[in-house]
N, CA, C and O atoms as CSV, one atom per row, in Angstrom:
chain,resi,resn,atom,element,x,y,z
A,1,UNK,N,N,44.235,-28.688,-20.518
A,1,UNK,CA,C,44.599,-29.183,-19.197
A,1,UNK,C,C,45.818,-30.102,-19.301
A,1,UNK,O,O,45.883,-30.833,-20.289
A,2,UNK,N,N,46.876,-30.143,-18.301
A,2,UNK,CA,C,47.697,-30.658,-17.987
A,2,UNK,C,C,47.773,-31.992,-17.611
A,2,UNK,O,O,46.653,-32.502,-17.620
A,3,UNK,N,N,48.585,-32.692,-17.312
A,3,UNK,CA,C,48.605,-34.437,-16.779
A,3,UNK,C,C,48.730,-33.601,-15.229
A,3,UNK,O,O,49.081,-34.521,-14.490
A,4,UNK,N,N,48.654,-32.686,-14.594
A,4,UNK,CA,C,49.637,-31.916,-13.348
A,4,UNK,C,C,47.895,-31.292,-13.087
A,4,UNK,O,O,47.799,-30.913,-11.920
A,5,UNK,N,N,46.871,-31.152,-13.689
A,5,UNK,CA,C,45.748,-30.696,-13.114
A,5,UNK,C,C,44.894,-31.271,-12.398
A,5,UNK,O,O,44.244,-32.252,-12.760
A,6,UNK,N,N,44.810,-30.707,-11.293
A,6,UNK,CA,C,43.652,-31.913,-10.817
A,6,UNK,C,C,42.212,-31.302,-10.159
A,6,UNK,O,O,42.457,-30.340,-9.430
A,7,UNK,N,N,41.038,-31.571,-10.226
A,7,UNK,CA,C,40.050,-31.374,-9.925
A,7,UNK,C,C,39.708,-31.851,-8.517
A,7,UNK,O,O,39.959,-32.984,-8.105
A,8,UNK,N,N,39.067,-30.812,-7.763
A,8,UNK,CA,C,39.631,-31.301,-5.847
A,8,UNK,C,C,37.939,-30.749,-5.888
A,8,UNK,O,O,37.325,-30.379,-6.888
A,9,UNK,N,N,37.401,-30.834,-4.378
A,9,UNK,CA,C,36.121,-30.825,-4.139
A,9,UNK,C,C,35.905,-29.204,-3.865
A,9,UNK,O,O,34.917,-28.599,-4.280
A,10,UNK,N,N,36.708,-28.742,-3.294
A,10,UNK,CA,C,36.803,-27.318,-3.082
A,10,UNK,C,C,37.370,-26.202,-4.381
A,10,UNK,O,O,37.453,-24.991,-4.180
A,11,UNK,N,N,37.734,-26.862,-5.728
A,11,UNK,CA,C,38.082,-26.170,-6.790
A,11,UNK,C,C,39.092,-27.058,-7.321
A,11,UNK,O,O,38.972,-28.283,-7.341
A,12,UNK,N,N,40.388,-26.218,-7.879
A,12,UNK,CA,C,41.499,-27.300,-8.894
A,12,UNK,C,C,42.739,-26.550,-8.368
A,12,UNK,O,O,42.685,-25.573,-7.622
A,13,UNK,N,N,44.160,-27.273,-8.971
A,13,UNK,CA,C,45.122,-26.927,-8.356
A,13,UNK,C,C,46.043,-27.089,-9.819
A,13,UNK,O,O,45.481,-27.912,-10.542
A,14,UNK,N,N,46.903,-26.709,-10.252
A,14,UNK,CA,C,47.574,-27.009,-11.374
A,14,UNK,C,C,49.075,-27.037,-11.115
A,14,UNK,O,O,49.646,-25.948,-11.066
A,15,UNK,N,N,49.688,-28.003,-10.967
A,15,UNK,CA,C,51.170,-28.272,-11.267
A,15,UNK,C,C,51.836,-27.045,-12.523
A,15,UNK,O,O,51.569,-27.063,-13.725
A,16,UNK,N,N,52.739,-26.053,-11.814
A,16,UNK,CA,C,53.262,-25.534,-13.345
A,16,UNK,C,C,54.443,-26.175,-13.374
A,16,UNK,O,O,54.850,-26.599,-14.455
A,17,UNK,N,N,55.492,-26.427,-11.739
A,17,UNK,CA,C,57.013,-26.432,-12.454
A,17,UNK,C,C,57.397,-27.482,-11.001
A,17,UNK,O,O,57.171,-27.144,-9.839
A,18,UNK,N,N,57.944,-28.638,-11.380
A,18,UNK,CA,C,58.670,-29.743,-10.569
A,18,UNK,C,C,59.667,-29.564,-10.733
A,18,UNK,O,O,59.981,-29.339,-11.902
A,19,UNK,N,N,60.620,-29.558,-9.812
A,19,UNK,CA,C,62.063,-29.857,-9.896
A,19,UNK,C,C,62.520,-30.667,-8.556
A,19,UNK,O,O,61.823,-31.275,-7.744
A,20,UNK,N,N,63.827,-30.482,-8.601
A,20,UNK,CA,C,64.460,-31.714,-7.286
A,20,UNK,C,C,64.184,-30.657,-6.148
A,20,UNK,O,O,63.932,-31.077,-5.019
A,21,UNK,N,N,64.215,-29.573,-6.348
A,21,UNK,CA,C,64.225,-28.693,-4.889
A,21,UNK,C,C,62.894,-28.383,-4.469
A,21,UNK,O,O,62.617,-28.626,-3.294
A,22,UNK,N,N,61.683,-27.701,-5.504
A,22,UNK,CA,C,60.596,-27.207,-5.509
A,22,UNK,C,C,60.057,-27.284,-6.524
A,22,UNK,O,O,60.513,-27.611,-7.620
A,23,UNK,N,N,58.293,-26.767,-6.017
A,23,UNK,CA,C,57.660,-27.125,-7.274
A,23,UNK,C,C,56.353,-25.502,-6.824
A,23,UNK,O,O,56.175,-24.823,-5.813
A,24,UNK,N,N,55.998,-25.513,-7.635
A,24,UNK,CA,C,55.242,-24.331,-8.020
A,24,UNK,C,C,53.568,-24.494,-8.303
A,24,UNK,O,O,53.153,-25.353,-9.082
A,25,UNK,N,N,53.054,-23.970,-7.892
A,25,UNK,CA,C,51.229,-24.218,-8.399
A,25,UNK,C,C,50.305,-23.008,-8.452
A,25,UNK,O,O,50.737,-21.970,-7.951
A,26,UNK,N,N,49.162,-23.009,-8.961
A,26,UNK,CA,C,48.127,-22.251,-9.173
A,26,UNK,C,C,47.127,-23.580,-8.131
A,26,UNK,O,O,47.345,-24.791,-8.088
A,27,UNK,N,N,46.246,-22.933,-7.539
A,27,UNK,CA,C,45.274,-23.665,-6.704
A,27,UNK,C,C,44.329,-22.791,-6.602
A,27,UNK,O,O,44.729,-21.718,-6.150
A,28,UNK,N,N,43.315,-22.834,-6.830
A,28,UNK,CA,C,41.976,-22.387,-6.997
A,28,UNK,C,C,41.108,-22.725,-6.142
A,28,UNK,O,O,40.772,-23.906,-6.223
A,29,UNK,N,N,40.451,-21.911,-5.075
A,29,UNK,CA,C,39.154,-22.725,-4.328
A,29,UNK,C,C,38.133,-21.745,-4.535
A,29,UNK,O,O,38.326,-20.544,-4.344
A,30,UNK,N,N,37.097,-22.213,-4.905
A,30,UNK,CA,C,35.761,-21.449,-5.559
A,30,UNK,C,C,34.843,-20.656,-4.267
A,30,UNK,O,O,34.751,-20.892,-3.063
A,31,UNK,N,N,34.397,-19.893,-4.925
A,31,UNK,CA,C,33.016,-19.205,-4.410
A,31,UNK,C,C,32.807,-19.612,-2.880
A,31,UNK,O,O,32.494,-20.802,-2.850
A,32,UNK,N,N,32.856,-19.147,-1.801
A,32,UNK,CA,C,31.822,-19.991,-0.803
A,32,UNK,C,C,32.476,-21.598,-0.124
A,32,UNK,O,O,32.082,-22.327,0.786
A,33,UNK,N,N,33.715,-21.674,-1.144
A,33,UNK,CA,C,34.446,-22.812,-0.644
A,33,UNK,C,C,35.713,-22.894,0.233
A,33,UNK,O,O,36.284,-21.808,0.144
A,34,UNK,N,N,36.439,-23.800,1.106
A,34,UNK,CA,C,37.482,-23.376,1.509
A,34,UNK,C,C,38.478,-24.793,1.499
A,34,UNK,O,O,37.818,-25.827,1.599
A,35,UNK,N,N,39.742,-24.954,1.410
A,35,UNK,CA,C,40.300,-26.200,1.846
A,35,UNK,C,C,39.517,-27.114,2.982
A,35,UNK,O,O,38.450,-27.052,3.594
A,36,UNK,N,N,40.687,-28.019,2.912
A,36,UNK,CA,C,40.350,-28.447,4.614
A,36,UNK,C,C,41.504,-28.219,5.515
A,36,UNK,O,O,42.653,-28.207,5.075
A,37,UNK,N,N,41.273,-28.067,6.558
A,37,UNK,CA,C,41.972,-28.072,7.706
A,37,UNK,C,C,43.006,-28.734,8.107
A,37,UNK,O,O,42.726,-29.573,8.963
A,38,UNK,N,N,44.377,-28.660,7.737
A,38,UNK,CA,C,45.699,-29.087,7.651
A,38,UNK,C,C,46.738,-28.950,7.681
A,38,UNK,O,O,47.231,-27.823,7.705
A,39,UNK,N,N,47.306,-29.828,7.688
A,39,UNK,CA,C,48.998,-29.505,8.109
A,39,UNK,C,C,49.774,-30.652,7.570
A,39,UNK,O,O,49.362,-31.790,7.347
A,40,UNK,N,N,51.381,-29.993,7.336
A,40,UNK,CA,C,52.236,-30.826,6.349
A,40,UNK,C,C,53.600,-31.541,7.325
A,40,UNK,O,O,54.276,-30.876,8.110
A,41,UNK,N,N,53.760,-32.773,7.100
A,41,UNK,CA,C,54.957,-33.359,8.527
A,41,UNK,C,C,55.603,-32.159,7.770
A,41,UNK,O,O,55.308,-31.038,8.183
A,42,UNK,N,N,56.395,-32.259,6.777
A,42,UNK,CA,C,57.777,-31.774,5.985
A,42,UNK,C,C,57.386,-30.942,4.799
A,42,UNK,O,O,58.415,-30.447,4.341
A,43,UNK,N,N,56.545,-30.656,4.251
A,43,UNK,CA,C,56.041,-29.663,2.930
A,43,UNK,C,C,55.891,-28.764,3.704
A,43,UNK,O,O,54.997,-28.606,4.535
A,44,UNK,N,N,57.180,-27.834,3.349
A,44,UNK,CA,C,56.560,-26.149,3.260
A,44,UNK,C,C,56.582,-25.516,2.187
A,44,UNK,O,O,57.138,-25.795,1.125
A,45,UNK,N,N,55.634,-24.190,2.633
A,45,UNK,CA,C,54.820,-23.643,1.497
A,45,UNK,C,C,55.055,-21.707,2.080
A,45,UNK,O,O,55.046,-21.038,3.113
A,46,UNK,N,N,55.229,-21.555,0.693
A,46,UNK,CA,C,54.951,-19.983,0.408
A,46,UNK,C,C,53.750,-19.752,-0.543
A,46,UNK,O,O,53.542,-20.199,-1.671
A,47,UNK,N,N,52.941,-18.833,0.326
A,47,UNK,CA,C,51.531,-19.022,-0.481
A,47,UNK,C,C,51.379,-17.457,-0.747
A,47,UNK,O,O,51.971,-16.696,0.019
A,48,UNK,N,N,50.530,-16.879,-1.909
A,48,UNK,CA,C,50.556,-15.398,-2.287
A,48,UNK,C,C,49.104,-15.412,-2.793
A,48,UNK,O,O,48.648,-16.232,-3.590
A,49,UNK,N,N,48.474,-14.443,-2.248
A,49,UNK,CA,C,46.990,-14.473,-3.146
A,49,UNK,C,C,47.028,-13.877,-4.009
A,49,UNK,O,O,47.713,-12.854,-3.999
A,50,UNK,N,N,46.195,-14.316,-5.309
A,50,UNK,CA,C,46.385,-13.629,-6.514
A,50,UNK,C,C,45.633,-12.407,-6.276
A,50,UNK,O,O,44.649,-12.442,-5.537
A,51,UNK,N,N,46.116,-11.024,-6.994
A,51,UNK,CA,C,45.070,-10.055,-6.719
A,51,UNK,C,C,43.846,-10.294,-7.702
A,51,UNK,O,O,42.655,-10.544,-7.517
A,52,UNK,N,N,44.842,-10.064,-9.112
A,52,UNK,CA,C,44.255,-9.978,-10.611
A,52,UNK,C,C,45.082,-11.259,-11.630
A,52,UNK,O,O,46.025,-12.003,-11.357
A,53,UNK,N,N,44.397,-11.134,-12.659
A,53,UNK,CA,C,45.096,-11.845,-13.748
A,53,UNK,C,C,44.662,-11.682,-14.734
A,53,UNK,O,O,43.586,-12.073,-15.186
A,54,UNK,N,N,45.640,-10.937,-15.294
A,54,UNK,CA,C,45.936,-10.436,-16.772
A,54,UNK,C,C,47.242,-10.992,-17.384
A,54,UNK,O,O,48.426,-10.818,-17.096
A,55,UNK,N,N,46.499,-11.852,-18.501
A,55,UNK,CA,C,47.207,-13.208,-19.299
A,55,UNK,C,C,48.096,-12.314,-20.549
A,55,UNK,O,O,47.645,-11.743,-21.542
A,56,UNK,N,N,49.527,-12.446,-20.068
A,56,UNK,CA,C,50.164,-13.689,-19.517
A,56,UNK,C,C,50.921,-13.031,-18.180
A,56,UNK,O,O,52.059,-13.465,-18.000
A,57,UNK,N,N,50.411,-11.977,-17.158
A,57,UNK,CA,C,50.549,-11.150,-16.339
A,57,UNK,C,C,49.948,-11.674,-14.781
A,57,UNK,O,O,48.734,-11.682,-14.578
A,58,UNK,N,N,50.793,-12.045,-13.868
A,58,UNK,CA,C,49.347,-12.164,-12.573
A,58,UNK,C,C,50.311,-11.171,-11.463
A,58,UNK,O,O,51.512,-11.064,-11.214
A,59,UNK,N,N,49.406,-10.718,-11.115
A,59,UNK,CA,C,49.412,-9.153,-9.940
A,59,UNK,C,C,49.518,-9.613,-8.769
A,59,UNK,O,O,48.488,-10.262,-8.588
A,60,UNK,N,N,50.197,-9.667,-7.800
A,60,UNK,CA,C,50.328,-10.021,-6.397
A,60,UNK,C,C,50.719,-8.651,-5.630
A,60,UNK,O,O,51.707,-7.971,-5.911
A,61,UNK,N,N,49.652,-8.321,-4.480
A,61,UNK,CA,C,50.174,-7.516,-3.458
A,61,UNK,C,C,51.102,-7.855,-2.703
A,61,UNK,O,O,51.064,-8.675,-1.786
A,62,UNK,N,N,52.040,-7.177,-3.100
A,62,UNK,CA,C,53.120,-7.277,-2.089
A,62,UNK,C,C,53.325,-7.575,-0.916
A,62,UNK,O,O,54.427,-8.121,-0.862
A,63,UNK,N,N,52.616,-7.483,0.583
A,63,UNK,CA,C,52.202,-8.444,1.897
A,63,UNK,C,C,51.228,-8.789,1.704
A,63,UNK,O,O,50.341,-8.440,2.484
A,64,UNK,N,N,50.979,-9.443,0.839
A,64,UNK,CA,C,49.333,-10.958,0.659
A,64,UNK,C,C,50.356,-12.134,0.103
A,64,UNK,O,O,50.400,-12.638,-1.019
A,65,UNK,N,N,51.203,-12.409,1.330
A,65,UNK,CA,C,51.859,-14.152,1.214
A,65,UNK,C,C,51.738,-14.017,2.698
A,65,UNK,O,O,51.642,-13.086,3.498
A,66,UNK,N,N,51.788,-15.538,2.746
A,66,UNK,CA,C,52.069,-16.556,4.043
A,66,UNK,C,C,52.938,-17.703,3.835
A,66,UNK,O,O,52.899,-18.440,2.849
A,67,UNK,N,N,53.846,-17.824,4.978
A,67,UNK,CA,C,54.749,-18.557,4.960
A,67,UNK,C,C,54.196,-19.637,5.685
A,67,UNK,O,O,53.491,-19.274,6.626
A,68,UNK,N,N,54.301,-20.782,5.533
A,68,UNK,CA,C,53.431,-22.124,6.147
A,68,UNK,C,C,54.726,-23.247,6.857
A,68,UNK,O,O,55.362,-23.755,5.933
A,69,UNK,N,N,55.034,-23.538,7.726
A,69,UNK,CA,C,56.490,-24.258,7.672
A,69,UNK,C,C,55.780,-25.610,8.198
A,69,UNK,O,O,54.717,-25.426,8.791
A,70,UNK,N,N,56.029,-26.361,8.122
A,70,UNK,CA,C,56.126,-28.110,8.261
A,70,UNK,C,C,55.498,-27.886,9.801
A,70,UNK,O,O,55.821,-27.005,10.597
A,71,UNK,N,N,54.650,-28.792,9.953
A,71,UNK,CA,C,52.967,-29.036,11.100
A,71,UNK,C,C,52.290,-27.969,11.132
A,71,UNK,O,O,51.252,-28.099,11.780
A,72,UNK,N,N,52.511,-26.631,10.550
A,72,UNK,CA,C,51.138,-25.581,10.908
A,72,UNK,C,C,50.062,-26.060,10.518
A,72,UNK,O,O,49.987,-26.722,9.482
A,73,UNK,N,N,49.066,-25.808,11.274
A,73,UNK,CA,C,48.150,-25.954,11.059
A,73,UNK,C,C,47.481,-25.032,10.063
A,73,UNK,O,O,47.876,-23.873,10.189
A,74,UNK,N,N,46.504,-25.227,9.025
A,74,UNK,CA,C,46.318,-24.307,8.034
A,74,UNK,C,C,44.967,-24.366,6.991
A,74,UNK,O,O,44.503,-25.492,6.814
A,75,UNK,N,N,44.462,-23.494,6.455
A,75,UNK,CA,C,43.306,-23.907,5.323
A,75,UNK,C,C,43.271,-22.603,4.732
A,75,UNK,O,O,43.378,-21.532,5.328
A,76,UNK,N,N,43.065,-22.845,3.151
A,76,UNK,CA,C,42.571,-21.774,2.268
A,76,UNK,C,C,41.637,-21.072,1.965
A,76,UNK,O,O,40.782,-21.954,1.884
A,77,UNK,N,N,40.954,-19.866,1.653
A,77,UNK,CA,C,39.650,-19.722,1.555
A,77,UNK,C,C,39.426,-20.018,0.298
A,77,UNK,O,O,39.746,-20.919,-0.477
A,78,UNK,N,N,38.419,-18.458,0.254
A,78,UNK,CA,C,38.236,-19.067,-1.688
A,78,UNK,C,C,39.021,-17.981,-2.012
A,78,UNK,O,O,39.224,-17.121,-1.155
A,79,UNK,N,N,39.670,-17.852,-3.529
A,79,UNK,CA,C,40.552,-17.525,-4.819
A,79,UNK,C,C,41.519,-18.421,-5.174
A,79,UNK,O,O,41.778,-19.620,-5.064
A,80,UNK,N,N,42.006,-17.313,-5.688
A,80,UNK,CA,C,43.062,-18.120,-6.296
A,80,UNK,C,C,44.377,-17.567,-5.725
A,80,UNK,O,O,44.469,-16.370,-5.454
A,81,UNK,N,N,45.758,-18.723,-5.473
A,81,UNK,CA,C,46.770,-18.863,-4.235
A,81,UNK,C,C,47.695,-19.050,-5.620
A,81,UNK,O,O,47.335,-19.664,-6.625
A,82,UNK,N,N,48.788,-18.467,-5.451
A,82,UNK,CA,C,50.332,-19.118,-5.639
A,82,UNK,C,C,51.004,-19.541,-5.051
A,82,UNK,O,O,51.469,-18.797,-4.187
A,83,UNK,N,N,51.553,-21.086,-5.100
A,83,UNK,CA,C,52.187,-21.387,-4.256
A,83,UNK,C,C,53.435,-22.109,-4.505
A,83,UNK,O,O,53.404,-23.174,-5.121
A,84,UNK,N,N,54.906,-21.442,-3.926
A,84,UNK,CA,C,56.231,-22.302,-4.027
A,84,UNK,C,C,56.111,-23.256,-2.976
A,84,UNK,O,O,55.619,-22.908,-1.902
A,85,UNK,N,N,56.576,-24.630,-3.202
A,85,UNK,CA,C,56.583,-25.585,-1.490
A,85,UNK,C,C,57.654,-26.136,-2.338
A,85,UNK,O,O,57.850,-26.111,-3.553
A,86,UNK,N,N,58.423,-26.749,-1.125
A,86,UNK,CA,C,59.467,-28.243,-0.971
A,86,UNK,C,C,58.827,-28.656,-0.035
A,86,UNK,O,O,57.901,-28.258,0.672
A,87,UNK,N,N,59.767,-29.956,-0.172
A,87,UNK,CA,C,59.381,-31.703,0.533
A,87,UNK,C,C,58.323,-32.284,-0.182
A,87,UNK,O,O,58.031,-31.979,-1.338
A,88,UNK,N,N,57.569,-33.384,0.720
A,88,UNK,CA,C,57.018,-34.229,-0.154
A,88,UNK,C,C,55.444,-33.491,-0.232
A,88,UNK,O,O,54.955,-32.772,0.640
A,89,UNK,N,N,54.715,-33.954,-1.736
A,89,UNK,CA,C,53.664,-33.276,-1.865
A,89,UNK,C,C,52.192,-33.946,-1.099
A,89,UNK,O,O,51.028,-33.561,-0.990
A,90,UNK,N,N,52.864,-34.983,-0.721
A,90,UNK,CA,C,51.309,-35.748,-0.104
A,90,UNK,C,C,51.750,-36.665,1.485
A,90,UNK,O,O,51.608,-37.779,1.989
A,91,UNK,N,N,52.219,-35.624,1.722
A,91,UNK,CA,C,52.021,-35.613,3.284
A,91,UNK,C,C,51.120,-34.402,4.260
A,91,UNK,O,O,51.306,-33.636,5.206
A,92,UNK,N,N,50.079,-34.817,3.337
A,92,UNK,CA,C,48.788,-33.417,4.052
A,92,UNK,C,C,48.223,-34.605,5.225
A,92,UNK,O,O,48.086,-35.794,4.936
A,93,UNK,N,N,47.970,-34.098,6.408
A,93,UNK,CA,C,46.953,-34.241,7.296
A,93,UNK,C,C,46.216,-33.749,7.477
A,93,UNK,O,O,46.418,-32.535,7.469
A,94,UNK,N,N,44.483,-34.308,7.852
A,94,UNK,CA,C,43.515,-33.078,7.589
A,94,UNK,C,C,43.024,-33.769,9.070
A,94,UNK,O,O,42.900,-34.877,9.591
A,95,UNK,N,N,42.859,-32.520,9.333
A,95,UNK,CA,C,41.813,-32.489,10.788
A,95,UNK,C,C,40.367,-31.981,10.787
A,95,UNK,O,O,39.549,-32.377,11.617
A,96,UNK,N,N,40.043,-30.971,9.698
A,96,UNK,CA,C,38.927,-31.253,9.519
A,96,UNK,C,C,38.324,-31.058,8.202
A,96,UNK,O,O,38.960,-30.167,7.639
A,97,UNK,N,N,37.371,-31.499,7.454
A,97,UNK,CA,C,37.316,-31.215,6.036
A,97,UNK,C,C,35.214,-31.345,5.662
A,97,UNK,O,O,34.320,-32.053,6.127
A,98,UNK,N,N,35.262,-30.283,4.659
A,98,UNK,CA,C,33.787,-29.808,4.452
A,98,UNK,C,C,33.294,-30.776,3.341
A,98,UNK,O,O,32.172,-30.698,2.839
A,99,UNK,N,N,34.076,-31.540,3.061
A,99,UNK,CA,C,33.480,-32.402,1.934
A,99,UNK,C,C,33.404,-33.913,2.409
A,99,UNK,O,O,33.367,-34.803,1.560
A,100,UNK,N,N,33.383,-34.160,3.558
A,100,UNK,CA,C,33.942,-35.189,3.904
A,100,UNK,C,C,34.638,-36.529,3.739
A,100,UNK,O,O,34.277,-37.702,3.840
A,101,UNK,N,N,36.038,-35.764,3.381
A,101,UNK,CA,C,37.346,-36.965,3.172
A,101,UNK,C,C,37.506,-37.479,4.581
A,101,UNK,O,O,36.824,-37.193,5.565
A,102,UNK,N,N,38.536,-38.289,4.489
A,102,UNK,CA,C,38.876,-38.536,5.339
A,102,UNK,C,C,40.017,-37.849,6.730
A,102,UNK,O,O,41.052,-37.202,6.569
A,103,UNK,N,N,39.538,-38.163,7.699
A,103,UNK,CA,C,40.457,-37.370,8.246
A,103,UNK,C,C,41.555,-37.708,9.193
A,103,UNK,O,O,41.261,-38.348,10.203
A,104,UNK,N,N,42.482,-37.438,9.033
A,104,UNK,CA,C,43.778,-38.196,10.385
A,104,UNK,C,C,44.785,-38.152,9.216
A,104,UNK,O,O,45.943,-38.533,9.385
């Protein structure tokens, strides 16, 4: 595990690549689980569901992305997501959430 991994209530998310423009992730939400309910002032996101993964290989269907732009409203189910975003990484607002964080 990485200093970039982090363990979330709905699964884990892994930092692969920071830079000044964008940054890149693997995010995982398990079985039966889903994000929470949110939206970004200024982080947008290109998100791709993984189909398969075969190491050091991962398979994406070609229309299984979503483009997310700054206030959509939004939540993940369960697998596993690729995701490119810019702007800042912790300007999430949650409106509603299954684990109960906080919300606003």
């Amino acid at each position: 595990m990485t200093e970039h991994y982090q363990v979330k209530p709905w699964g884990w998310e892994d930092l692969l690549i920071e830079c000044n423009n964008y940054r890149i992730k693997i995010i995982h939400v398990d079985k039966g689980c889903r994000t929470s309910l949110h939206y970004h002032k200024e982080k947008e996101e290109t998100l791709w569901k993984i189909h398969q993964v075969f190491r050091p290989t991962v398979v994406f269907r070609a229309k299984n992305f979503v483009h997310i732009p700054p206030m959509k409203v939004h939540r993940l189910d369960e697998g596993d997501w690729f995701e490119v975003s810019t702007g800042p990484d912790n300007d999430s607002v949650r409106i509603e959430d299954d684990f109960g964080r906080k919300i606003g």
